[in-house]
PDB file of N, CA, C and O in Angstrom:
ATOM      1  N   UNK A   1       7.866  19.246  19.163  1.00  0.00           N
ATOM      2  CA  UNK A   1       7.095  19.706  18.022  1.00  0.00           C
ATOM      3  C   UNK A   1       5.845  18.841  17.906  1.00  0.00           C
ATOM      4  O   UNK A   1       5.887  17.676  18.301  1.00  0.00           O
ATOM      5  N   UNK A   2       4.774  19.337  17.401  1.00  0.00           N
ATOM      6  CA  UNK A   2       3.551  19.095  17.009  1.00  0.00           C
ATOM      7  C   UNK A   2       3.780  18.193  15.784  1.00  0.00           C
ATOM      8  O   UNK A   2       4.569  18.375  14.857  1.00  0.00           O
ATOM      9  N   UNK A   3       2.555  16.752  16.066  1.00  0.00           N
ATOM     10  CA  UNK A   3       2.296  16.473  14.957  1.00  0.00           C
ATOM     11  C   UNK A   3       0.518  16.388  13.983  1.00  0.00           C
ATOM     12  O   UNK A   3      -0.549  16.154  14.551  1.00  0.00           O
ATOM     13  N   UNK A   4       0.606  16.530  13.164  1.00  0.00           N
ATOM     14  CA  UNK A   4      -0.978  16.891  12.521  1.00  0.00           C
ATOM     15  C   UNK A   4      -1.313  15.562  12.008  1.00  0.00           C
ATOM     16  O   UNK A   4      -0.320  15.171  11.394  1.00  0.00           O
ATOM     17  N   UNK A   5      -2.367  14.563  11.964  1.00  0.00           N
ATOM     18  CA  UNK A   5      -2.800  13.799  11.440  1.00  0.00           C
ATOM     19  C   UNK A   5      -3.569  13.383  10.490  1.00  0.00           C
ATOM     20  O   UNK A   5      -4.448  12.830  11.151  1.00  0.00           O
ATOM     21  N   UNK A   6      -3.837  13.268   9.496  1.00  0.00           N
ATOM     22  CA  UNK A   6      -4.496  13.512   7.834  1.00  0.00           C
ATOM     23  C   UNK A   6      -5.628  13.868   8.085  1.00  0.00           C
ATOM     24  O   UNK A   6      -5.994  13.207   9.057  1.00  0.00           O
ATOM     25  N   UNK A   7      -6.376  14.516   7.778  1.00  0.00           N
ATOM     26  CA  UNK A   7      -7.879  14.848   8.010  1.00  0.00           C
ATOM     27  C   UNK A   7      -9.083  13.585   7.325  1.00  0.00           C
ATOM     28  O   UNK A   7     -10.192  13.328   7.793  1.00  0.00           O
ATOM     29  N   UNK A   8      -8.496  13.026   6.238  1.00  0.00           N
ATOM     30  CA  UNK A   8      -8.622  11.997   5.468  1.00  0.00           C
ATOM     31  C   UNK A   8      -8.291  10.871   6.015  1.00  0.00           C
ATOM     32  O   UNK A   8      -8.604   9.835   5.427  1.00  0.00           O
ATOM     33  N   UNK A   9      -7.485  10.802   7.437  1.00  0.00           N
ATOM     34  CA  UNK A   9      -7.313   9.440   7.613  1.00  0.00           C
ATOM     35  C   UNK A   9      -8.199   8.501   8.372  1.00  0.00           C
ATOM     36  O   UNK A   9      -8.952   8.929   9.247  1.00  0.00           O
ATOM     37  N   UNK A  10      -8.126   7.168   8.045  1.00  0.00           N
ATOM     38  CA  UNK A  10      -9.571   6.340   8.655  1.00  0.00           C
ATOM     39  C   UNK A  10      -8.912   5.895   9.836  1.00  0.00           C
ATOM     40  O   UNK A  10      -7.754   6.099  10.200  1.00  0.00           O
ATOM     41  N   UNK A  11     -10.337   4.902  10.674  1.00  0.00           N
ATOM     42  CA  UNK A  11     -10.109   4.505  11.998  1.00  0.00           C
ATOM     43  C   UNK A  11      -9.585   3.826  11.869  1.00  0.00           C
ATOM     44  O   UNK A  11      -9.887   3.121  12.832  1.00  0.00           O
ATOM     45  N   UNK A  12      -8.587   3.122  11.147  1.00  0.00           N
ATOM     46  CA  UNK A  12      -7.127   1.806  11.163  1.00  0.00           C
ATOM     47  C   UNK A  12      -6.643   2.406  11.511  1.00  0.00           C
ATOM     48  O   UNK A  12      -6.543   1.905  12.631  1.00  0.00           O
ATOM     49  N   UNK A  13      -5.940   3.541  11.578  1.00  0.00           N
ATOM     50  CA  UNK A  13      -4.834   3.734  12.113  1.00  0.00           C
ATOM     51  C   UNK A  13      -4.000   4.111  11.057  1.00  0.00           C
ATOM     52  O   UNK A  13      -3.203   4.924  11.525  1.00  0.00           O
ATOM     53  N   UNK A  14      -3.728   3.890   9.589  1.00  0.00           N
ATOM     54  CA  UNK A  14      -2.814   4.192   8.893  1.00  0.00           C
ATOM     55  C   UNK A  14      -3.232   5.933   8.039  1.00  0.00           C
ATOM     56  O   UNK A  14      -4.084   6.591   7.440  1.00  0.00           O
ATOM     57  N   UNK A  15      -2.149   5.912   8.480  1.00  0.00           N
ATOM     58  CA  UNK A  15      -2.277   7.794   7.825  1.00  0.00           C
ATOM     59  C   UNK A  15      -0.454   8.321   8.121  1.00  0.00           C
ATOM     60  O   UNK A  15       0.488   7.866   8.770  1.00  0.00           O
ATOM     61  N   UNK A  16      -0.674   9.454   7.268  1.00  0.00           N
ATOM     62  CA  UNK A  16       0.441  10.252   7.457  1.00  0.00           C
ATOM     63  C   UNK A  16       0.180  11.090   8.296  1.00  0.00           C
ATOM     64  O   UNK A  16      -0.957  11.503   8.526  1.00  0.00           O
ATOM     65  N   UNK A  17       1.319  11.488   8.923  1.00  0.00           N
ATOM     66  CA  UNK A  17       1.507  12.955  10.294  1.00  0.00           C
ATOM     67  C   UNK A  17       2.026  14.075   9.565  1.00  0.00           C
ATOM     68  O   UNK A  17       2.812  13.781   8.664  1.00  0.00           O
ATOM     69  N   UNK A  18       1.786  15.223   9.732  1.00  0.00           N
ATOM     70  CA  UNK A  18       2.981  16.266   9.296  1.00  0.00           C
ATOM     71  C   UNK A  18       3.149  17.275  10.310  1.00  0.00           C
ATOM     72  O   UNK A  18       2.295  18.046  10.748  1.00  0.00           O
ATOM     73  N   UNK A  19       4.518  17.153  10.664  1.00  0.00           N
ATOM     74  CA  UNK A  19       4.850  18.043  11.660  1.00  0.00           C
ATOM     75  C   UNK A  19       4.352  19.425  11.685  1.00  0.00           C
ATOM     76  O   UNK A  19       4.262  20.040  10.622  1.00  0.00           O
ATOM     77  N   UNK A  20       4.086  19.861  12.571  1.00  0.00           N
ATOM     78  CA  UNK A  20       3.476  21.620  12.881  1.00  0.00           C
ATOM     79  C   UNK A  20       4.273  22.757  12.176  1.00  0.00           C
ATOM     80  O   UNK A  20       3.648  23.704  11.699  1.00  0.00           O
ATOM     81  N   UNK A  21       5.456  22.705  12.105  1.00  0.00           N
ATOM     82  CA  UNK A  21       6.367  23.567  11.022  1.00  0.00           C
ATOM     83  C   UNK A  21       6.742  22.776   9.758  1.00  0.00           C
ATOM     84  O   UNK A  21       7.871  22.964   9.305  1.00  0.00           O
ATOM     85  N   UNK A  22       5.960  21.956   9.172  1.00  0.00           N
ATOM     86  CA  UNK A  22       5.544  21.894   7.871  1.00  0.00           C
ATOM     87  C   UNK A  22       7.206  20.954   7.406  1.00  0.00           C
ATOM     88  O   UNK A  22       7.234  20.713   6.199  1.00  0.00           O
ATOM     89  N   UNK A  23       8.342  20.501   8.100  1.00  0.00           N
ATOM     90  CA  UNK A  23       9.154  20.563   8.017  1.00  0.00           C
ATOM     91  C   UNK A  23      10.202  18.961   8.074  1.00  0.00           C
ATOM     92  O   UNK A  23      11.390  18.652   7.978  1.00  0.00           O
ATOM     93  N   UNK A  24       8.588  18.146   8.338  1.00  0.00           N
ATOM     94  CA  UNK A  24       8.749  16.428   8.542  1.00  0.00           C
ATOM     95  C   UNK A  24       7.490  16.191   8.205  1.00  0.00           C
ATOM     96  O   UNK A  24       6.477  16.884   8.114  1.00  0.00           O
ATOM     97  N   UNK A  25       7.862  14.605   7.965  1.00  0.00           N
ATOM     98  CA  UNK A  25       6.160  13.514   7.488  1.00  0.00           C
ATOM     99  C   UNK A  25       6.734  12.625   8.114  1.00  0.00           C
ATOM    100  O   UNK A  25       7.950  12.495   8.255  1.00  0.00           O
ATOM    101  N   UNK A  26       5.788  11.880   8.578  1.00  0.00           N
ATOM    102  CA  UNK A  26       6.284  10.377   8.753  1.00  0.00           C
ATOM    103  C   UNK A  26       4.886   9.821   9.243  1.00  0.00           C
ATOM    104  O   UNK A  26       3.947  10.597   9.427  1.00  0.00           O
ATOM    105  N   UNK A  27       4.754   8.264   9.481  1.00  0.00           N
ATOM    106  CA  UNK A  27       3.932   7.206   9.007  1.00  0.00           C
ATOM    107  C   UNK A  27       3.371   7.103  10.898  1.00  0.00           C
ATOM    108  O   UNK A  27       4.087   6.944  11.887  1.00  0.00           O
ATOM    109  N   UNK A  28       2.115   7.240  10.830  1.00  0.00           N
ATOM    110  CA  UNK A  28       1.565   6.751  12.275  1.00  0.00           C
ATOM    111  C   UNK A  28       1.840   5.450  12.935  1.00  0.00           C
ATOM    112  O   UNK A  28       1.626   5.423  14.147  1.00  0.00           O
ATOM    113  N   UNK A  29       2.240   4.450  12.414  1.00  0.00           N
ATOM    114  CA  UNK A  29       2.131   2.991  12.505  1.00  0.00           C
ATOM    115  C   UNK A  29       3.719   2.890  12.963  1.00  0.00           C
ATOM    116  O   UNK A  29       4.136   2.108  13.817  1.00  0.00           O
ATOM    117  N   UNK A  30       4.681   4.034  12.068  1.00  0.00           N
ATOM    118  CA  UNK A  30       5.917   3.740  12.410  1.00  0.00           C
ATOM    119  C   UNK A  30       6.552   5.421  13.076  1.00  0.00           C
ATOM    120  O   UNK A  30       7.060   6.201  12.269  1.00  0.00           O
ATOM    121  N   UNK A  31       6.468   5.713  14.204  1.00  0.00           N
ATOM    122  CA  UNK A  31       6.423   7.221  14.554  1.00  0.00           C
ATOM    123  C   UNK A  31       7.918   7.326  14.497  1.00  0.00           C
ATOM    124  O   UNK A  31       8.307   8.450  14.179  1.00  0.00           O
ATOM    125  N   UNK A  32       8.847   6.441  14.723  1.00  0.00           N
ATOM    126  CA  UNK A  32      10.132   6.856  14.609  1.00  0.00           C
ATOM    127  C   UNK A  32      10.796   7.285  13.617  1.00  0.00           C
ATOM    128  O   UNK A  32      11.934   7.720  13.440  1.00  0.00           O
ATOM    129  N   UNK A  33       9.631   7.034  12.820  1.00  0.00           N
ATOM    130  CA  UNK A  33      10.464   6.874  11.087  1.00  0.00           C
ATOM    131  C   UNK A  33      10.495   8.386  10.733  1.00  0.00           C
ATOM    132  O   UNK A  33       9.904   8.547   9.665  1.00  0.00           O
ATOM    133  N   UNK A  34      10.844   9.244  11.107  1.00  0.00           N
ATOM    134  CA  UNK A  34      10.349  10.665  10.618  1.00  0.00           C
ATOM    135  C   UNK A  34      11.430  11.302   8.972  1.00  0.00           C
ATOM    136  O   UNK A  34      12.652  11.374   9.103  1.00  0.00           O
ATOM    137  N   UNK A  35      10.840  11.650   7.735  1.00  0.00           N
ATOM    138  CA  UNK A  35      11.058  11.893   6.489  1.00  0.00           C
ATOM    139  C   UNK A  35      11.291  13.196   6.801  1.00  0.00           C
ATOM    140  O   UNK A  35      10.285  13.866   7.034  1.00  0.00           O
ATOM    141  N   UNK A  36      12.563  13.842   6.882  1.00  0.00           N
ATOM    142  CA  UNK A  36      12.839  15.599   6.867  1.00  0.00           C
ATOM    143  C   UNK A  36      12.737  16.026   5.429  1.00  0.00           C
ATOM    144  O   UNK A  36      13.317  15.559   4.448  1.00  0.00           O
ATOM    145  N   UNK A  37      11.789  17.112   5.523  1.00  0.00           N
ATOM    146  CA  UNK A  37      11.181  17.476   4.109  1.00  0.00           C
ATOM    147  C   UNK A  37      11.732  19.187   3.988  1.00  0.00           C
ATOM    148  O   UNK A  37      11.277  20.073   4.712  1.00  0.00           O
ATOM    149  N   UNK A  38      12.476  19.345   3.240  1.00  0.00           N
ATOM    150  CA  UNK A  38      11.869  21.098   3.395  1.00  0.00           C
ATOM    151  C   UNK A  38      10.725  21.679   3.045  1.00  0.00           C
ATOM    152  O   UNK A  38      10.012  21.302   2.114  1.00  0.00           O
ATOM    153  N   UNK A  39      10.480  22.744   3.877  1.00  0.00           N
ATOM    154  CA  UNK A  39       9.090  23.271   3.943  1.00  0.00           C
ATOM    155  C   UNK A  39       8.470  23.695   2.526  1.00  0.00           C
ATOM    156  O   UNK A  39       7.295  23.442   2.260  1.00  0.00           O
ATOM    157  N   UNK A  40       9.038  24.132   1.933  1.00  0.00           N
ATOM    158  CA  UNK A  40       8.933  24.733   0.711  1.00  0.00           C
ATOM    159  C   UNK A  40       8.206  23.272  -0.161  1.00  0.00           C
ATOM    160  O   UNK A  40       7.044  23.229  -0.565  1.00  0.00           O
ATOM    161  N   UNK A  41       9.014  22.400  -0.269  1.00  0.00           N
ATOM    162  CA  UNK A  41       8.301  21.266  -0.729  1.00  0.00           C
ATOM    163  C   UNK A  41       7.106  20.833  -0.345  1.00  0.00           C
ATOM    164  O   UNK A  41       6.291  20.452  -1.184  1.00  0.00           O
ATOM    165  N   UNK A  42       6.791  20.831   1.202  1.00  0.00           N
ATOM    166  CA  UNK A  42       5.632  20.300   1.701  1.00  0.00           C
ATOM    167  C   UNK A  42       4.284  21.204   1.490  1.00  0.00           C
ATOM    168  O   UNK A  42       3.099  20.877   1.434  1.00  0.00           O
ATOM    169  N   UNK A  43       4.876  22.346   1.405  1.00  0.00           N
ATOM    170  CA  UNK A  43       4.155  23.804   0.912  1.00  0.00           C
ATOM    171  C   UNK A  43       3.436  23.442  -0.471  1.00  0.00           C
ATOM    172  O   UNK A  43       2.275  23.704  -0.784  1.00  0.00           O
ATOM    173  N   UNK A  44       4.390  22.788  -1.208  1.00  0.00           N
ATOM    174  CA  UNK A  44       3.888  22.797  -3.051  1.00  0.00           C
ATOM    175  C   UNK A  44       3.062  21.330  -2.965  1.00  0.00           C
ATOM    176  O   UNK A  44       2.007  21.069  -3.545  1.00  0.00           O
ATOM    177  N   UNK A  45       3.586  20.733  -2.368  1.00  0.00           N
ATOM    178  CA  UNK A  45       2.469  19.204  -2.114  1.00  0.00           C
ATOM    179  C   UNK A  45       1.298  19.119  -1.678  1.00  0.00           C
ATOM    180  O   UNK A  45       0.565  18.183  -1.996  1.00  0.00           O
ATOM    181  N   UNK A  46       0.828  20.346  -0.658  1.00  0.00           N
ATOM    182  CA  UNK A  46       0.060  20.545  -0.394  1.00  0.00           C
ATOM    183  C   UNK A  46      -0.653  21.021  -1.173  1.00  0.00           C
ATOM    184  O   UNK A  46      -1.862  20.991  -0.939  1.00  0.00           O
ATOM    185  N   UNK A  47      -0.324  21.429  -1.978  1.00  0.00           N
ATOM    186  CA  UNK A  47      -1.062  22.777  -2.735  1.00  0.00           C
ATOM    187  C   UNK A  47      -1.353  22.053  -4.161  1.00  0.00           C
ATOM    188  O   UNK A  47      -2.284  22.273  -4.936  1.00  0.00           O
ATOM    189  N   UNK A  48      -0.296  21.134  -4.279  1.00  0.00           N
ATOM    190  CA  UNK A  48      -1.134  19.859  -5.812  1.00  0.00           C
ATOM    191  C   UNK A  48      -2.291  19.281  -4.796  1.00  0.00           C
ATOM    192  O   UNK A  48      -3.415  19.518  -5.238  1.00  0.00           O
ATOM    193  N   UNK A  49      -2.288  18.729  -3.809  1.00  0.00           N
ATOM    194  CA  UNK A  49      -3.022  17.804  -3.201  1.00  0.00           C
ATOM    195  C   UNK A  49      -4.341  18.283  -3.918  1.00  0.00           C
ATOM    196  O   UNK A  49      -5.036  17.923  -4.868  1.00  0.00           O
ATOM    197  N   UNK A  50      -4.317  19.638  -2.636  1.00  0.00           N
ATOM    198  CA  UNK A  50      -5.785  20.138  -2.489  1.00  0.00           C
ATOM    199  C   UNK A  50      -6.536  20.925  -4.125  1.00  0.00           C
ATOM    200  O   UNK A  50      -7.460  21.739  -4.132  1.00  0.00           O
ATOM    201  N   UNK A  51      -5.950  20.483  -5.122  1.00  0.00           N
ATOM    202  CA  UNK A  51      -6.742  20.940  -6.545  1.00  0.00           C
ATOM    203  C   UNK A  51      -6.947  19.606  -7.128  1.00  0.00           C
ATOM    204  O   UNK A  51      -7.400  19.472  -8.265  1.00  0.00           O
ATOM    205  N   UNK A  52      -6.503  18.246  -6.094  1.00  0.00           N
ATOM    206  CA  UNK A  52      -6.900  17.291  -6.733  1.00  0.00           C
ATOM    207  C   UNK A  52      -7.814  16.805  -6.352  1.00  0.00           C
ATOM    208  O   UNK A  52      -7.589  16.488  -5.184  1.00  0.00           O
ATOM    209  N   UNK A  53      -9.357  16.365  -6.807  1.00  0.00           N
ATOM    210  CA  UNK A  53     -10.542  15.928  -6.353  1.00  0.00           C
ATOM    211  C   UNK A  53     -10.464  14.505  -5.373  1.00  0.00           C
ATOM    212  O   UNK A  53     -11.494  14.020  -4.905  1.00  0.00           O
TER     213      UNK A  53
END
């Protein structure tokens, strides 16, 4: 599986990933660490994110 990298994230290196089926997060710095999310959640997080300035 695919991972996506924050569009927001800077050249350190620290950012979040989110898997391609919307369905994990986890931390660039620590790739093993993967957070199983259901999609539905990552769906509504997304969706506060992007109405927040």
């Amino acid at each position: 599986m695919s991972w996506r990298k924050s569009s927001r994230s800077g050249p350190t290196g620290n950012c979040v990933e989110l898997r391609g089926d919307l369905a994990a997060i986890r931390d660039s710095k620590s790739p093993q660490a993967i957070l199983p999310v259901p999609e539905v959640a990552t769906r509504k997080l997304l969706g506060f994110l992007r109405v927040r300035p």
